[in-house]
ROVEXFI-898443 format. One record per residue (C-alpha): residue in three letters; x, y, z. Coordinates in steps of 0.05 Angstrom, whole numbers, padded with zeros to 5 digits, always signed. Layout:
residues N
AlaXYZ/...
***
This chain:
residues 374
Unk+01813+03338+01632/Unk+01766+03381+01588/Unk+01728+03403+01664/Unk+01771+03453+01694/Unk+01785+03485+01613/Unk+01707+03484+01609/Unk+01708+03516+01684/Unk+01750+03574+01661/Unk+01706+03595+01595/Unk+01644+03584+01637/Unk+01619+03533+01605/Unk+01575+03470+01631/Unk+01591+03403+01606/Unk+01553+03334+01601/Unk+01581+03270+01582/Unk+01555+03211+01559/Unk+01584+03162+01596/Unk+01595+03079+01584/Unk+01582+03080+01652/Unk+01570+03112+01720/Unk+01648+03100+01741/Unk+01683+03111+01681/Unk+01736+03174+01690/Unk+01695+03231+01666/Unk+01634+03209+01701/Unk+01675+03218+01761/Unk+01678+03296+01749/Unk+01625+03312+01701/Unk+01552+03313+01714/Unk+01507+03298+01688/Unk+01521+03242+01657/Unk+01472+03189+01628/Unk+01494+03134+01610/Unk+01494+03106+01543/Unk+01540+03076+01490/Unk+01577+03109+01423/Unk+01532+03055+01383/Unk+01476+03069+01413/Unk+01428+03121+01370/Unk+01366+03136+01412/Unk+01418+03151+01467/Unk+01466+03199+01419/Unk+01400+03229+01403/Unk+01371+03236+01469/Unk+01446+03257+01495/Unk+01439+03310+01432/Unk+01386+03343+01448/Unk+01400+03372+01511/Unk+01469+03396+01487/Unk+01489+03458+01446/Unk+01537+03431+01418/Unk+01571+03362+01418/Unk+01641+03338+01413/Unk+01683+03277+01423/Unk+01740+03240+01469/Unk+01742+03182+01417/Unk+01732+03167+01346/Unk+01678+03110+01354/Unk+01616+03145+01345/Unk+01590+03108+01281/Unk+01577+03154+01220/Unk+01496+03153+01227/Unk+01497+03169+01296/Unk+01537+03229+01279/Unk+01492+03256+01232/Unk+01431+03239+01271/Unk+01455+03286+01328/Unk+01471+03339+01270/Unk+01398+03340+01266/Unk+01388+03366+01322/Unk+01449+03409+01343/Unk+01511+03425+01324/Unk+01563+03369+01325/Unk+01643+03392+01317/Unk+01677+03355+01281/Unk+01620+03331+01236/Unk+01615+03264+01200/Unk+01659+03274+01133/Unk+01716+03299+01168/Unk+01712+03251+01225/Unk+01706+03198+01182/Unk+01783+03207+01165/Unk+01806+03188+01240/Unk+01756+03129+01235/Unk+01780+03095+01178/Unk+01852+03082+01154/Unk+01837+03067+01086/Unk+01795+03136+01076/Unk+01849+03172+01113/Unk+01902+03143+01057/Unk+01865+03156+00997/Unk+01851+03230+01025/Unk+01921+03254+01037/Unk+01937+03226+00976/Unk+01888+03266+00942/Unk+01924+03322+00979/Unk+01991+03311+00969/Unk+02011+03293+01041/Unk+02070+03252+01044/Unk+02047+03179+01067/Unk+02074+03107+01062/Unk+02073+03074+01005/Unk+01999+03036+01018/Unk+01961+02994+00988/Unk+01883+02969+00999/Unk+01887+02886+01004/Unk+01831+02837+00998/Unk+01868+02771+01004/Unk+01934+02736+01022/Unk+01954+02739+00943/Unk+01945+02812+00947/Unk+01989+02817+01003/Unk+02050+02783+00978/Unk+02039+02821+00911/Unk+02045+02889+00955/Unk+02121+02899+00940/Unk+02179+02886+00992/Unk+02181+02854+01065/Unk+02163+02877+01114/Unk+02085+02892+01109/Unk+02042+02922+01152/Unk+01972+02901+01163/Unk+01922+02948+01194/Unk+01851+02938+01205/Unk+01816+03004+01180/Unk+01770+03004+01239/Unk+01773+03009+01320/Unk+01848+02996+01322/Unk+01893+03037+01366/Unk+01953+03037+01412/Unk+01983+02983+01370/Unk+01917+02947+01364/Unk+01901+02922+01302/Unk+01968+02924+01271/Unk+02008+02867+01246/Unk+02073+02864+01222/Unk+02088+02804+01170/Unk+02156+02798+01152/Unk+02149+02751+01092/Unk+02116+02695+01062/Unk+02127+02641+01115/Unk+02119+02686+01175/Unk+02083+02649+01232/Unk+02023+02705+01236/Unk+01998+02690+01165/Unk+01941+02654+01212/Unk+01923+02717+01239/Unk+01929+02755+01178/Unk+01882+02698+01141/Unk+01838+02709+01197/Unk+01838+02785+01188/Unk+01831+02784+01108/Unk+01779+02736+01114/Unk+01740+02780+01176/Unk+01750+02839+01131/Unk+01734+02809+01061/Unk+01659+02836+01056/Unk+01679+02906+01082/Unk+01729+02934+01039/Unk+01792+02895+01058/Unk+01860+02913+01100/Unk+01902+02968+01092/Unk+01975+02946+01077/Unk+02027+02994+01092/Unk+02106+02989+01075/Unk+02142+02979+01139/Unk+02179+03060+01150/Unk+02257+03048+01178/Unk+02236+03110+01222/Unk+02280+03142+01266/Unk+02221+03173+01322/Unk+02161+03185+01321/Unk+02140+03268+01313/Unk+02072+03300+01330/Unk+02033+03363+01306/Unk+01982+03388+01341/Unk+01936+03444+01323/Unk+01856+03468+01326/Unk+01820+03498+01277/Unk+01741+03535+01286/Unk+01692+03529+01237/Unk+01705+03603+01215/Unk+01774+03576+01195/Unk+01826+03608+01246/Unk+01877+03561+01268/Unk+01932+03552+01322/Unk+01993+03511+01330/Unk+02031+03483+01390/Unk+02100+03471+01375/Unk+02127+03399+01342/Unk+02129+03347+01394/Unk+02173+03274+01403/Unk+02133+03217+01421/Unk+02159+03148+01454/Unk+02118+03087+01453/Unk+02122+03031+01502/Unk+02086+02958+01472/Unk+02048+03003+01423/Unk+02027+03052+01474/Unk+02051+03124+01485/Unk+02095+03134+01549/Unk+02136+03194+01532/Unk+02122+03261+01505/Unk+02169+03308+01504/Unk+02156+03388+01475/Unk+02194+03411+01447/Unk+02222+03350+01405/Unk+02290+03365+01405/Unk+02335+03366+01341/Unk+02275+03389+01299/Unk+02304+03446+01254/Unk+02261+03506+01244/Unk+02245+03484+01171/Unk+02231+03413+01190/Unk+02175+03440+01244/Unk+02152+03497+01203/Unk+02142+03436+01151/Unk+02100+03394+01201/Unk+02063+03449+01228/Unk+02037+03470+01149/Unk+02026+03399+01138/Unk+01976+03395+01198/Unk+01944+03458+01174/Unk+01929+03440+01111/Unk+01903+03373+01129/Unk+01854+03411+01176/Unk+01843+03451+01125/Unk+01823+03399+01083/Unk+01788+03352+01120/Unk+01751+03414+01140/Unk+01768+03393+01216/Unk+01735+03431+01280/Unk+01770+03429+01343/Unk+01844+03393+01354/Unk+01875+03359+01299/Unk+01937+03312+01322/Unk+01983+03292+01258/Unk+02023+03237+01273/Unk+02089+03229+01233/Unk+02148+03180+01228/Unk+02216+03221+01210/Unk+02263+03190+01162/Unk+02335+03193+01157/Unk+02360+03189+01085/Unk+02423+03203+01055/Unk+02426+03252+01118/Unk+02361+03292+01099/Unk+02314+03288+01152/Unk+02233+03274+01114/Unk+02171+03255+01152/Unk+02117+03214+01128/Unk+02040+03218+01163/Unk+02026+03154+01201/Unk+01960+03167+01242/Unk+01905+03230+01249/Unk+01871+03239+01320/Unk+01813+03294+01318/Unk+01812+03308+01381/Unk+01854+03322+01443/Unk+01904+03274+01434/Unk+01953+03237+01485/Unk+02011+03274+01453/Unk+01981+03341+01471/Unk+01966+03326+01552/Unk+02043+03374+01564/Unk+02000+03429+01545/Unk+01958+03422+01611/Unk+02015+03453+01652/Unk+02060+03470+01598/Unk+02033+03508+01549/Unk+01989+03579+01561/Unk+01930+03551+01528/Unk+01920+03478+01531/Unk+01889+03429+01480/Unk+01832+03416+01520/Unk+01811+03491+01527/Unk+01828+03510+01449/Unk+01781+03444+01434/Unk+01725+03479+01461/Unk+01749+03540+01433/Unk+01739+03519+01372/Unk+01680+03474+01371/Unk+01648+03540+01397/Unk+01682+03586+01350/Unk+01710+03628+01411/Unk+01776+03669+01393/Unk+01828+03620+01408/Unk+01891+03616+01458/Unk+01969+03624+01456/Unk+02003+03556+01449/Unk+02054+03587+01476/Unk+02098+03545+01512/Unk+02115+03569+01592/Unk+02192+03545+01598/Unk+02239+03521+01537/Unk+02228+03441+01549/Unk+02163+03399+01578/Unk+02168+03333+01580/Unk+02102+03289+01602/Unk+02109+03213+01619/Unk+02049+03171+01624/Unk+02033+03127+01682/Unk+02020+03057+01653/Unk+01985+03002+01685/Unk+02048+02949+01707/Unk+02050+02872+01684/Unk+02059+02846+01752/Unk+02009+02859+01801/Unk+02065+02846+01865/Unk+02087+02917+01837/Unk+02013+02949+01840/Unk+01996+03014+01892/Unk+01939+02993+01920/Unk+01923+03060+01927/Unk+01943+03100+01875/Unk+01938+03171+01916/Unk+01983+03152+01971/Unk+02035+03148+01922/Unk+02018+03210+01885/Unk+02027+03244+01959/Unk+02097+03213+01960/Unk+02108+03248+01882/Unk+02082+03309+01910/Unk+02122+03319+01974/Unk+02178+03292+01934/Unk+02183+03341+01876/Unk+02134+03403+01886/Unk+02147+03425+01815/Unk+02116+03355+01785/Unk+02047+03358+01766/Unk+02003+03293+01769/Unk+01949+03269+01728/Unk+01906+03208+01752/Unk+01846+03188+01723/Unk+01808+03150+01764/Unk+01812+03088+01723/Unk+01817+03014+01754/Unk+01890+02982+01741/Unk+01913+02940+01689/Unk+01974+02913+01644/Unk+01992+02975+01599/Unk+01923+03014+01617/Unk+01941+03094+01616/Unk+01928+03108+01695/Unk+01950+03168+01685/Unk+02013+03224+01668/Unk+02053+03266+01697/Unk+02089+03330+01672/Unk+02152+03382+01684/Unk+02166+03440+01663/Unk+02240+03475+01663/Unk+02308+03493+01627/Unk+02347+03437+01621/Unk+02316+03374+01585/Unk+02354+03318+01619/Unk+02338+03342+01688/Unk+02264+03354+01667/Unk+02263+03282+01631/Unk+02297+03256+01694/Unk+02245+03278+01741/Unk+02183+03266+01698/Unk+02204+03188+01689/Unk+02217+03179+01766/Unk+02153+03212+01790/Unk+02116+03165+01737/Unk+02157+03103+01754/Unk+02141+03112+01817/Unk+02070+03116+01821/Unk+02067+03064+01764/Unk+02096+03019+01823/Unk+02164+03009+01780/Unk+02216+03030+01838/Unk+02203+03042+01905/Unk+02242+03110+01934/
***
């Protein structure tokens, strides 16, 4: 998805890749191969580069500042740091006065039950996402205390577990901007996420019922956690809202520096998309409206389903379907083999009325996820 942006500001990409099928080696060459861990590949991968960037958070610390050495690397090592580890994240906005849960850092199973009220969340600071590493223990005699022993006990030489008070949200928001070295920033507008088994499935941009004050709140929030992470490139803030007393308050759950799943509606709906102010800013090149084209976009992602009777074989022939059904959906596969819950892909619509755009977005999705058949 960063190609065709790259393609438009003339730039040439390389990737290194886990592998020669993997979905960006499919579109981007060259690509050696080699893997986030590995440092005489980073540096080797480095070298030929003008600049480097990233599609995940796993590149370990010393890698990252090994390829500093030898060119520039956007975001760098203390602010990426932030999206790699929970714990660092917590103490950080803290430090800056961004609302968060109520957290705690926890070494042992006496630590945990001393953390306050049930439920608690368990997170491991490292390598989990889409609901991986995340456990929710709802009291002393919960049948998962084995896998939260196991956890503690995994974790007890390397800092510990993050537990987290258990938010009575009401949706999930997200804030997406980018931000160039030289400081100048840019917003898209406050989206609503929807998660299916941990795993987004539903973006929809605007979020609807977000006052003015409640986005320009977000949006300042994300700015000045940019700000002070001192982040280069896209910055995705994710936030739970809260409904008390009926005041609407967010609270920060999870950063993403990078183009983030919540920002693929800005492919087709937005004038600039995330993948094209990313390299924007990691080259300190002016950067683009986030403008949105029509008042609602709503993007669905293609998951992976359960049962493999329901499976395309071939996931193209039913993207021809989509397309000769609906000309006005636009379809996003990525090339990757199927499986339960694996992101195959999104789609995304663009238009004036948000249930007939939701409508049409979840069909065209369903139906190349194999979950109906007309």
């Amino acid at each position: 998805m960063m190609q065709p942006a790259a393609t438009a500001l003339g730039l040439r990409l390389r990737v290194l890749a886990e592998g020669p099928d993997v979905a960006a080696a499919q579109v981007i060459t060259p690509a050696p191969i080699g893997a986030a861990d590995d440092l005489e590949a980073l540096v080797a991968f480095a070298t030929e580069c003008d600049a480097v960037t990233f599609d995940h958070e796993h590149v370990p610390g010393p890698g990252l500042r090994a390829m500093a050495e030898v060119t520039s690397v956007q975001p760098g090592a203390d602010a990426l740091v932030h999206a790699q580890d929970k714990i660092v994240m917590r103490e950080k906005l803290t430090d800056l006065g961004i609302p968060c849960p109520r957290w705690a850092r926890v070494v042992d199973r006496a630590a945990v039950e001393a953390f306050g009220s049930w439920p608690v969340v368990l997170k491991t600071p490292r390598g989990g996402y889409d609901g991986k590493g995340v456990l929710v223990l709802d009291g002393p005699d919960d049948a998962k205390w084995g896998t939260a022993d196991a956890w503690l006990a995994d974790w007890a030489d390397r800092g510990g577990l993050l537990a987290e008070e258990h938010v009575p949200f009401t949706r999930e928001l997200a804030a997406l901007v980018a931000r160039s070295p030289s400081g100048q920033a840019a917003a898209w507008p406050i989206v609503e996420t929807v998660q299916r088994d941990g795993v987004c499935h539903e973006v929809t941009a605007p979020a609807p019922e977000v006052s003015d004050d409640l986005a320009a709140q977000l949006t300042d929030i994300a700015l000045r956690i940019a700000g002070g992470l001192d982040v280069t490139g896209v910055l995705a803030v994710e936030v739970f809202e809260v409904l008390r007393d009926g005041v609407r308050t967010v609270v920060v759950n999870e950063l993403a520096m990078r183009p983030h799943n919540s920002g693929h509606w800005s492919i087709d709906g937005s004038v600039t998309s995330q993948f094209e102010n990313h390299l924007r800013a990691v080259l300190d090149l002016p950067l683009g409206s986030t403008q949105a084209r029509a008042p609602w976009t709503v993007m669905v992602n293609v998951l992976g389903p359960q049962e493999i009777e329901t499976r395309h074989e071939d996931l193209y022939r039913s993207y021809l379907h989509v397309m000769a059904h609906d000309p006005g959906v636009k379809v996003h596969l990525y090339g990757k083999e199927q499986r339960p819950g694996r992101k195959l892909g999104h789609v995304t619509v663009y238009g004036d009325d948000l249930d007939t755009v939701r409508e049409r977005a979840r069909h065209a999705a369903a139906f190349i996820a194999g979950e109906i058949d007309e």
